[in-house]
C-alpha positions as CSV (number, residue, x, y, z in Angstrom):
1,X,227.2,-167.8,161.4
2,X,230.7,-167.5,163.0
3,X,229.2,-166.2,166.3
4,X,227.0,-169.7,166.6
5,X,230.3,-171.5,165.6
6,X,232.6,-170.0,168.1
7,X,229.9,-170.9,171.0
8,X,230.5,-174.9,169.8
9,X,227.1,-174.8,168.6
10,X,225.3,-176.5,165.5
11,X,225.9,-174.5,162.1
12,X,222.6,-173.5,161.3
13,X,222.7,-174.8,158.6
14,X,221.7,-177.8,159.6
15,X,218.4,-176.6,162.0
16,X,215.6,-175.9,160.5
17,X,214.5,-172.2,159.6
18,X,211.6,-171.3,162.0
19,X,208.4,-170.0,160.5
20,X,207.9,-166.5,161.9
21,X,204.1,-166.2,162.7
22,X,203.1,-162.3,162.1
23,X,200.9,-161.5,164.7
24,X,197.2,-160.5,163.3
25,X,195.7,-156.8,163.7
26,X,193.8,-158.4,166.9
27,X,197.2,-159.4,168.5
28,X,198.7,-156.0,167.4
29,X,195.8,-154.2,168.9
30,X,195.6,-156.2,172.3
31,X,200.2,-155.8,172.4
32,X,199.6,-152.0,171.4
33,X,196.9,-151.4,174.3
34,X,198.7,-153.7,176.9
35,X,201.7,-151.3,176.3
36,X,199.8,-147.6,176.4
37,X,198.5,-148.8,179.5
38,X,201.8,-150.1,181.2
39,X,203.1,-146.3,180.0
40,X,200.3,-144.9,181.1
41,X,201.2,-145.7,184.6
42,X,204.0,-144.1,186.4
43,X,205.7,-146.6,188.2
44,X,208.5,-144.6,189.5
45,X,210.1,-144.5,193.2
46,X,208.4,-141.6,194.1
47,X,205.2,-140.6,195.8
48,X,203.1,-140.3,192.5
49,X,204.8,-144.0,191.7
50,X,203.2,-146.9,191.9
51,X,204.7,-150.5,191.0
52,X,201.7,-152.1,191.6
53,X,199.2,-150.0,189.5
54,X,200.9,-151.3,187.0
55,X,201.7,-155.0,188.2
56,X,198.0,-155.1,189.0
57,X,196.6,-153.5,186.0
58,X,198.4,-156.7,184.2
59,X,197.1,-159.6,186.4
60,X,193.7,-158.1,186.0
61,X,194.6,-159.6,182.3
62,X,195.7,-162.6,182.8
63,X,192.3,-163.5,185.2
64,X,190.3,-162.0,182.5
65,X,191.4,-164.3,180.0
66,X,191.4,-167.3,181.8
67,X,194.5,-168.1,183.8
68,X,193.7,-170.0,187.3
69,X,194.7,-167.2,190.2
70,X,196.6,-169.6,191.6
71,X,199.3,-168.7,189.0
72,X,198.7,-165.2,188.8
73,X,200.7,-164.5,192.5
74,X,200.5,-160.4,193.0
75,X,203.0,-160.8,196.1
76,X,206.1,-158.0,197.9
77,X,207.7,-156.6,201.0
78,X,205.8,-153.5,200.0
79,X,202.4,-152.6,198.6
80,X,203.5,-150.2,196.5
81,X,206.0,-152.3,195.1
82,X,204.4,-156.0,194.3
83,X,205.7,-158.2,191.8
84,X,203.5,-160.2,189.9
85,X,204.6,-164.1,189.0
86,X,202.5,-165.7,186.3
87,X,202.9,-169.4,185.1
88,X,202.0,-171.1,182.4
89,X,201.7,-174.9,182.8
90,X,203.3,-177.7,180.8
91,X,200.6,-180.1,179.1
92,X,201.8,-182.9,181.7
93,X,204.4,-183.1,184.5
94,X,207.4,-183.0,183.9
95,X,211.1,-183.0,185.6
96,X,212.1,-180.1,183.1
97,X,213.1,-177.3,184.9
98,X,210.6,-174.0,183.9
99,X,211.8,-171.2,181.6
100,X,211.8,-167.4,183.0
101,X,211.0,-164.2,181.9
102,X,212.1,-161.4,184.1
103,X,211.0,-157.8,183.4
104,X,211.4,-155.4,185.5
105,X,208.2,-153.0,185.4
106,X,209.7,-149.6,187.0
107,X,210.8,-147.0,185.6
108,X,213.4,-143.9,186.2
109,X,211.6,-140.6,187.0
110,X,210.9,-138.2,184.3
111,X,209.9,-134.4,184.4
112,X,207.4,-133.2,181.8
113,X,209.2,-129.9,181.6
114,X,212.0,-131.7,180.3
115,X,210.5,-133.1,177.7
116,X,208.2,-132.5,174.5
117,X,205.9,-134.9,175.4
118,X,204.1,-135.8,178.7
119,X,206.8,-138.9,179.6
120,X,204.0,-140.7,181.5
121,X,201.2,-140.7,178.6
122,X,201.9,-142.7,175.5
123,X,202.3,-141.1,172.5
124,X,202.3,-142.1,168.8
125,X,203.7,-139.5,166.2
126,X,206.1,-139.8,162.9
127,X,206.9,-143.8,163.6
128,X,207.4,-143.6,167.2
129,X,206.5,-144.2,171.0
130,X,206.9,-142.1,173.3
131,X,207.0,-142.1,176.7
132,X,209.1,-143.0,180.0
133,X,209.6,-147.2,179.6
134,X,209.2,-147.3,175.9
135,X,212.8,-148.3,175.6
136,X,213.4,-149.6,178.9
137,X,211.8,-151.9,179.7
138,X,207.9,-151.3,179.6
139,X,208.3,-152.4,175.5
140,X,209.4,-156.3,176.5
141,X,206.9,-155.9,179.5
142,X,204.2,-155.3,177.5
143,X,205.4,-157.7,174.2
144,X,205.7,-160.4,177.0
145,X,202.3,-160.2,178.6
146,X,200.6,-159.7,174.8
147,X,202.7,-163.5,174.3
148,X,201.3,-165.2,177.2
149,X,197.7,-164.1,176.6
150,X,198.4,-164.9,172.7
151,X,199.6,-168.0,173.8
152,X,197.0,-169.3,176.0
153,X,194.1,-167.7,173.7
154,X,195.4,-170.0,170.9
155,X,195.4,-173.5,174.0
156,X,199.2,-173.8,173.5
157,X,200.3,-176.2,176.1
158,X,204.4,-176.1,176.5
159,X,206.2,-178.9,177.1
160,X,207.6,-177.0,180.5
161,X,206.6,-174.7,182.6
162,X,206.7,-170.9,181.3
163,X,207.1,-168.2,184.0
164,X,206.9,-163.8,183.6
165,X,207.8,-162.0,186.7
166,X,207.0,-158.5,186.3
167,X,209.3,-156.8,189.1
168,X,210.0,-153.3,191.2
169,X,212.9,-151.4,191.8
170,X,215.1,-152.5,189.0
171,X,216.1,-148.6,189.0
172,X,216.5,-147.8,192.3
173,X,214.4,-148.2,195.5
174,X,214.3,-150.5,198.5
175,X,211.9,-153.1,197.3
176,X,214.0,-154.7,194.0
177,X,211.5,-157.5,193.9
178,X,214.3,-159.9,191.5
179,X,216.2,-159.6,194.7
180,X,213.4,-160.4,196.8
181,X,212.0,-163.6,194.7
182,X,215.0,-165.2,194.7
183,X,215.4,-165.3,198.7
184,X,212.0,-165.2,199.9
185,X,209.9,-167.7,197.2
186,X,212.6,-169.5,195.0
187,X,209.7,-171.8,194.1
188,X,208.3,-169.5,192.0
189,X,210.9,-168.5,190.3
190,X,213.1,-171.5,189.8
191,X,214.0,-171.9,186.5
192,X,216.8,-173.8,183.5
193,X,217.7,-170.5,183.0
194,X,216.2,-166.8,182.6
195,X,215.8,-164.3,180.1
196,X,215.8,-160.8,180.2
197,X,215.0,-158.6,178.0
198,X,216.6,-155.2,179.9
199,X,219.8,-155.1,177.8
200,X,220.4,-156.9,174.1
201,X,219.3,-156.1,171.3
202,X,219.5,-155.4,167.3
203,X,222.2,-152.3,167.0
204,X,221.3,-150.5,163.7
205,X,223.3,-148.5,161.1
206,X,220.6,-145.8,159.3
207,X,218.2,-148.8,159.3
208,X,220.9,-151.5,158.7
209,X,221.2,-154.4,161.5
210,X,225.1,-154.3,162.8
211,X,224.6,-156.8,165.7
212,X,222.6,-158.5,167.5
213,X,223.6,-158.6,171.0
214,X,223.1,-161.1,173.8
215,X,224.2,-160.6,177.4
216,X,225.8,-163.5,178.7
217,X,227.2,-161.6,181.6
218,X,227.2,-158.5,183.5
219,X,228.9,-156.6,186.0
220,X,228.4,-155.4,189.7
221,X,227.0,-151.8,189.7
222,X,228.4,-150.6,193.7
223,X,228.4,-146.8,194.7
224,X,230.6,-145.7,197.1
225,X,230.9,-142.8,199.4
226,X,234.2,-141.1,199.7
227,X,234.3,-138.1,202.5
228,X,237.0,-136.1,203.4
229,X,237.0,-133.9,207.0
230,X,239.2,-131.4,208.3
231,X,239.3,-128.9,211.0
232,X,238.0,-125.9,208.6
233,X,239.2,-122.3,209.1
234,X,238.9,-118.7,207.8
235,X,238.6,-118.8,204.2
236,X,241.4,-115.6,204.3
237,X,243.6,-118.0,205.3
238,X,243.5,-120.8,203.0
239,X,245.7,-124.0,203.4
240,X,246.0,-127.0,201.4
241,X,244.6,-129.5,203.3
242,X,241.0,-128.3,203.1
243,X,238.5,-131.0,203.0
244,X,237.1,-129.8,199.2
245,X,241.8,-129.8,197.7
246,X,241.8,-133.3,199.9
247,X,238.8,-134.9,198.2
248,X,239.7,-133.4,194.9
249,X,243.0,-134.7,195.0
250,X,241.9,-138.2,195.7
251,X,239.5,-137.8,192.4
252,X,241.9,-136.6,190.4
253,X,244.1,-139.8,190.9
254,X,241.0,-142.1,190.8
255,X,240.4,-140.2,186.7
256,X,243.9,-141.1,185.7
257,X,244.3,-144.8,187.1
258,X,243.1,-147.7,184.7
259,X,242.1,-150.7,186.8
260,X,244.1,-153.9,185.4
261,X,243.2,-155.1,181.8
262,X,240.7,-158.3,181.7
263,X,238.8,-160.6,179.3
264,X,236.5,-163.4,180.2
265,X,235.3,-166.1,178.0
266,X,232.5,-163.9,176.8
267,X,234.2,-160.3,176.4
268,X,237.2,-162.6,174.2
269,X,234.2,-164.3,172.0
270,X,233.2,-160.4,171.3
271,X,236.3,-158.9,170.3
272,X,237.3,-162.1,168.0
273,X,233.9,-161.7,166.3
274,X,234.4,-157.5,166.1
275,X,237.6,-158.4,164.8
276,X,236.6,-159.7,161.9
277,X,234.0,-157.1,161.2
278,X,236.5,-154.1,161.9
279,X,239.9,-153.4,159.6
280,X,243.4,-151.7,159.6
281,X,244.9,-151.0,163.3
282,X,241.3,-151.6,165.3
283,X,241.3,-155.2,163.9
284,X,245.0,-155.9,164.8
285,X,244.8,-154.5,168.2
286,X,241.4,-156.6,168.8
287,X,243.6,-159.7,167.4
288,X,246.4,-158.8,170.0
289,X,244.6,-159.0,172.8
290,X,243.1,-161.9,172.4
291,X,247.0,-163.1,172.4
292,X,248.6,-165.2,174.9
293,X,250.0,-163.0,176.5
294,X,247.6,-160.1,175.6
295,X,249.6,-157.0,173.7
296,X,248.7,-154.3,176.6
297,X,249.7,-151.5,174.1
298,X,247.0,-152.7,171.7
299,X,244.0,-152.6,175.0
300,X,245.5,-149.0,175.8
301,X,245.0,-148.0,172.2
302,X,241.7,-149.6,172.1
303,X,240.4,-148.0,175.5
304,X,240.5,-145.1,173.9
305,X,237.2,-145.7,173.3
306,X,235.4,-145.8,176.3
307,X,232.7,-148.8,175.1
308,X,235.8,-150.9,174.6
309,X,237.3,-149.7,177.7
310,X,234.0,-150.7,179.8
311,X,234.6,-154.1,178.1
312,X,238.7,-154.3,179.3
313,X,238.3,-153.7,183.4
314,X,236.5,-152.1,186.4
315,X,235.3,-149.0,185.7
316,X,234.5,-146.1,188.6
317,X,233.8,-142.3,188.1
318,X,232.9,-139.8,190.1
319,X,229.2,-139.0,190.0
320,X,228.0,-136.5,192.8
321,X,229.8,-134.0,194.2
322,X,229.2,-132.2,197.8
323,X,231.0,-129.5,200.1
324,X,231.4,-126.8,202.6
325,X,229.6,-125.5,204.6
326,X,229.8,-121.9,204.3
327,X,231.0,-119.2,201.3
328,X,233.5,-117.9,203.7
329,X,234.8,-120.7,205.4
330,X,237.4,-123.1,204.5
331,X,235.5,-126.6,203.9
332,X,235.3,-129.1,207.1
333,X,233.3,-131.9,204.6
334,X,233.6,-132.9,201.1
335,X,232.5,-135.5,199.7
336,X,232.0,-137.1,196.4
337,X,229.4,-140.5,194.8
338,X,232.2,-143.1,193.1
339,X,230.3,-145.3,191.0
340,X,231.7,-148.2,190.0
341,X,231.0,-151.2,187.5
342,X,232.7,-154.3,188.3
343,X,234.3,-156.5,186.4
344,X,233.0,-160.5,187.1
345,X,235.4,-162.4,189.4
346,X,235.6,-159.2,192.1
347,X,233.8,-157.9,194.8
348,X,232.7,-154.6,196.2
349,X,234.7,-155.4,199.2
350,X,237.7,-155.5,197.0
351,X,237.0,-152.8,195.0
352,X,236.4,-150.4,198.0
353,X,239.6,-151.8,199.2
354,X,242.1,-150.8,196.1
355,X,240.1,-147.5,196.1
356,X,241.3,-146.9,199.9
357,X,245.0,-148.1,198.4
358,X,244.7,-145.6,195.4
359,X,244.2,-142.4,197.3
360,X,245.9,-143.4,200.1
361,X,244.7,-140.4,202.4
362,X,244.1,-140.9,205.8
363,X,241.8,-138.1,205.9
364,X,239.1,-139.7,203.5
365,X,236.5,-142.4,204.2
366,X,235.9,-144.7,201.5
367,X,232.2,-146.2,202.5
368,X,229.8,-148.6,200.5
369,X,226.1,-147.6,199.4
370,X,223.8,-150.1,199.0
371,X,220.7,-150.0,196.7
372,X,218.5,-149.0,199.3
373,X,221.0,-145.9,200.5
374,X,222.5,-147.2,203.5
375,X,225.9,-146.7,203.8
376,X,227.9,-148.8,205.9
377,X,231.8,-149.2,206.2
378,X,232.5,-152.7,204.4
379,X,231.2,-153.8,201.1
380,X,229.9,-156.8,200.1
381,X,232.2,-159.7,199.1
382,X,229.9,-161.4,196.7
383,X,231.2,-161.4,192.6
384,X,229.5,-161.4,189.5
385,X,229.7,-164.4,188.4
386,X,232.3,-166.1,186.1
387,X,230.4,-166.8,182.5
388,X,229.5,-170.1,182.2
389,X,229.3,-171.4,178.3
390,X,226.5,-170.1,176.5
391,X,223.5,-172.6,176.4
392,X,222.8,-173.9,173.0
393,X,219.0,-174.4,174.1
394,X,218.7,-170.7,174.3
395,X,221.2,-169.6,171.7
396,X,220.1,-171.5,168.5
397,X,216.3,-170.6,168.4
398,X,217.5,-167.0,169.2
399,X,219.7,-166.8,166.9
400,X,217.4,-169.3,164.0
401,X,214.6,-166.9,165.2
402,X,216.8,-163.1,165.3
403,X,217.6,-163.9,161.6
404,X,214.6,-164.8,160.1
405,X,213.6,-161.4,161.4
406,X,216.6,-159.4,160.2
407,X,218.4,-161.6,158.0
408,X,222.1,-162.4,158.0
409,X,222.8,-160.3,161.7
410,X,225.4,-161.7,163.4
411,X,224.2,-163.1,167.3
412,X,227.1,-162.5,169.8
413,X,227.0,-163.1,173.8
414,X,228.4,-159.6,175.1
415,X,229.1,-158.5,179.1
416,X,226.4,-156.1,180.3
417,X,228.7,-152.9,181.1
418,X,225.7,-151.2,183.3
419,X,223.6,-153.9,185.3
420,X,220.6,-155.3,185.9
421,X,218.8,-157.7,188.2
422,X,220.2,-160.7,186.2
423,X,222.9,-160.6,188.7
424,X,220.1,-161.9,191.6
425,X,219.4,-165.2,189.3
426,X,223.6,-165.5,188.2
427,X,224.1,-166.0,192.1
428,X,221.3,-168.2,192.9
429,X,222.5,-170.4,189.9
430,X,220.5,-169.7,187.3
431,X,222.5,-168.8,184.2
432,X,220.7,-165.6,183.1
433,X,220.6,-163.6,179.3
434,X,220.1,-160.4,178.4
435,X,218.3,-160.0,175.0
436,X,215.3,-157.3,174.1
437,X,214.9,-158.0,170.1
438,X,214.5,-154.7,170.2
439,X,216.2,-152.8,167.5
440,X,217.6,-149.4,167.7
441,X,219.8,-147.0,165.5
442,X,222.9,-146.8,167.4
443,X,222.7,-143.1,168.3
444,X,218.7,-143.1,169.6
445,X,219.5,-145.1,172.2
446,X,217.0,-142.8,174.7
447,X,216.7,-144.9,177.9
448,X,216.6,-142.9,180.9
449,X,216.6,-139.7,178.7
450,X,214.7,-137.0,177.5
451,X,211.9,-137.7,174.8
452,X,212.7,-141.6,175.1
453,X,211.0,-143.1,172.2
454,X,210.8,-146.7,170.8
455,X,210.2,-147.2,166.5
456,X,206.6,-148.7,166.0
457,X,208.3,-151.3,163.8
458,X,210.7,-152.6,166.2
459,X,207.6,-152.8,168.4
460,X,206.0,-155.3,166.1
461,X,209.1,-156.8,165.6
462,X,209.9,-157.6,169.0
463,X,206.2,-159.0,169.1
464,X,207.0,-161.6,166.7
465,X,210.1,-162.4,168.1
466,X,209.1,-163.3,171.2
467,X,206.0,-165.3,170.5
468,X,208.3,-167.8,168.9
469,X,211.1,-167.7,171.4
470,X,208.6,-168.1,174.1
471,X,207.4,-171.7,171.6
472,X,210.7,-172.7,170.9
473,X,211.9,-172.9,174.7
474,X,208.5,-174.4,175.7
475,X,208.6,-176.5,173.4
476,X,205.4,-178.8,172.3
């Protein structure tokens, strides 16, 4: 495929076809089960949450069948919120470096009068799940853990090391246990590289696979706060300079400023491969910015579209909105949530620092919120990471593997526009990818929603794919 080419990796066409083993009803039943159960618990930040219901629910599992508690760690900064690290050991020593699996097992809250369905109790009807997680990420979650008890039912003994983290705080929280591995027990976590299955995927046309995409990269998600103060007043005597026409004014420039155009060695792979898929004047603009120098008329025609857009710069939009203090005052406070996705090679730092320049008020703060809600004056100055190459050991048996499932899909690495905690393992040095096998018509895409739902096929699907991805980079 031209995707596999432009990576400089070997045509497939000379690798072998891997034989796709169809998991049996048994498997099905014990995946299926594993993955009411994960839904079943609400692992929300919230006082009916609980991370480590579910996290323990799972290592209960992995003793039952068989795997020494020594690698089966339940461990955290907070009992609510332990991760769980389980291992599965090469048939000898070896200097290879392990393979990872990170899923995060939280999930974004959900109100059952916003939905048809109960979001925290799983739900089969008319060739769905349903339920809060079923497309992110409790379906990789649970397709994982039904692959490492598949695996070690059936005495398969990897060449190297095979490691799941199940996580907290992914969403939101104070606890992101990714974070947390990383800095406080690296040796459980070290790894040739990480996969993770909260973004990717199979996009699908009324059943036809489009793409299948890989993240190779990903942003910097950073909120700020921007507040504006001023004296106040009678509201009969309004004057321009209230706190609510300051703040307003500053958002108004932020909407119509376009942070400079950009393409890394990932986003330019992309657009040359959507290029040749696309025709008339979206083809030749994709083909002129790939141009050295890029044609900046062809980007601004092409931002249009705001997935394209996400793809060209920085992105930051206003989010929350606050002010006043009183219905008959003028407003001493306003203040506004900027939330920003940054593009790799910048920092928060900077970025708080050209939103200063941009509304160049005096009056307004421009503060930086962390994950955990504190806001302080400075950002941080770390970047996303510059892409390295995609690695061939992960991209040929994903892409051998993705199309013997769905046959002739084109594989291409893509940036991540949201985030995810890949950026904790990207830092520490651990080149990290973003693929789900999970496929999904284009305009069901239900994460974080109402009624989020997951196709029973592209359950199964996933199933499959991942018991031989998890074979092919364990090797025998």
């Amino acid at each position: 495929m031209p995707s596999v080419l432009a990576l400089g990796l070997l045509p497939l066409a000379v690798l072998a076809q891997p034989s796709i083993s169809t998991a049996s009803a048994a498997d099905r039943a014990e995946a299926r089960a594993i993955f009411q159960q994960l839904i079943d618990i609400n692992t929300t930040d919230t006082p009916q949450g609980s991370v480590t219901a579910g996290t323990e629910a799972m290592r209960q599992r992995f003793l039952a069948a068989g795997f020494p508690a020594a690698d089966v760690q339940l461990l955290g900064p907070n009992p609510r919120k332990l991760n769980l690290v389980v291992r599965m050991r090469a048939a000898q020593p070896t200097s290879e470096k392990p393979v990872l699996f990170l899923c995060h097992v939280d999930v974004v809250q959900a109100l059952r009068s916003d939905w048809t369905t109960d979001p925290f109790k799983f739900v089969e009807k008319d060739g769905y799940y349903y339920g809060r997680g079923t497309q992110d990420m409790k379906d990789s979650d649970a397709a994982l853990v039904a692959t490492f008890l598949r695996l070690h039912r059936e005495g398969y003994k990897p060449r190297r090391d095979l490691i799941l983290a199940l996580t907290a705080d992914e969403e939101g929280g104070r606890s992101n246990g990714a974070s947390w591995l990383v800095k406080n027990h690296r040796e459980l976590v070290d790894a040739a590289f990480a996969i993770n299955p909260d973004s990717g995927g199979v996009d699908l046309d009324h059943g036809r696979p489009v793409v299948a995409a890989v993240e190779a990269t990903e942003k910097i998600y950073s909120d700020f706060q921007v507040t504006a103060t001023n004296r106040g007043g009678h509201s009969s005597l309004p004057r321009p300079d209230n706190a609510i026409y300051e703040l307003t004014a500053a958002l108004n420039k932020l909407a119509a400023y376009a942070f400079p155009f950009e393409l890394n060695n990932v986003t330019r792979n992309y657009f040359a491969q959507l290029a040749q898929q696309e025709t008339g004047q979206t083809a030749a603009d994709m083909r002129a910015i790939l141009a050295n120098p890029p044609d900046l008329a062809a980007a601004e025609r092409l931002s249009a579209e705001p997935g394209y857009n996400s793809n060209f710069r920085t992105t930051c939009v206003a989010t929350r909105l606050s002010g006043g203090h009183a219905n008959n005052a003028l407003p001493q406070t306003a203040q506004a949530n900027i939330n920003c996705r940054i593009f790799p090679g910048h920092s928060p730092e900077e970025i708080r620092q050209q939103l200063v320049a941009l509304f160049a008020d005096p009056a307004l703060t421009v503060k930086y919120v962390a994950d955990n809600g504190d806001v302080s004056a400075t950002a941080p100055d770390r970047k996303a990471m510059t892409p390295p190459s995609p690695i061939a050991a992960v991209f040929e048996p994903l892409t051998h593997i993705t199309q013997a499932i769905w046959p002739g899909v084109p594989v291409i690495p893509v940036m991540e526009n949201g985030a995810s905690d890949s950026i904790y393992f990207a830092q520490a040095g651990i080149p990290c990818y973003g693929y789900s096998a999970i496929a999904l018509e284009r305009d069901d895409d239900r994460a974080h929603g109402k009624d989020e739902r997951l196709p029973v096929d592209s359950y199964w699907k996933s199933l499959d794919f991942f018991y031989a991805f998890a074979k092919a980079l364990g090797g025998e």
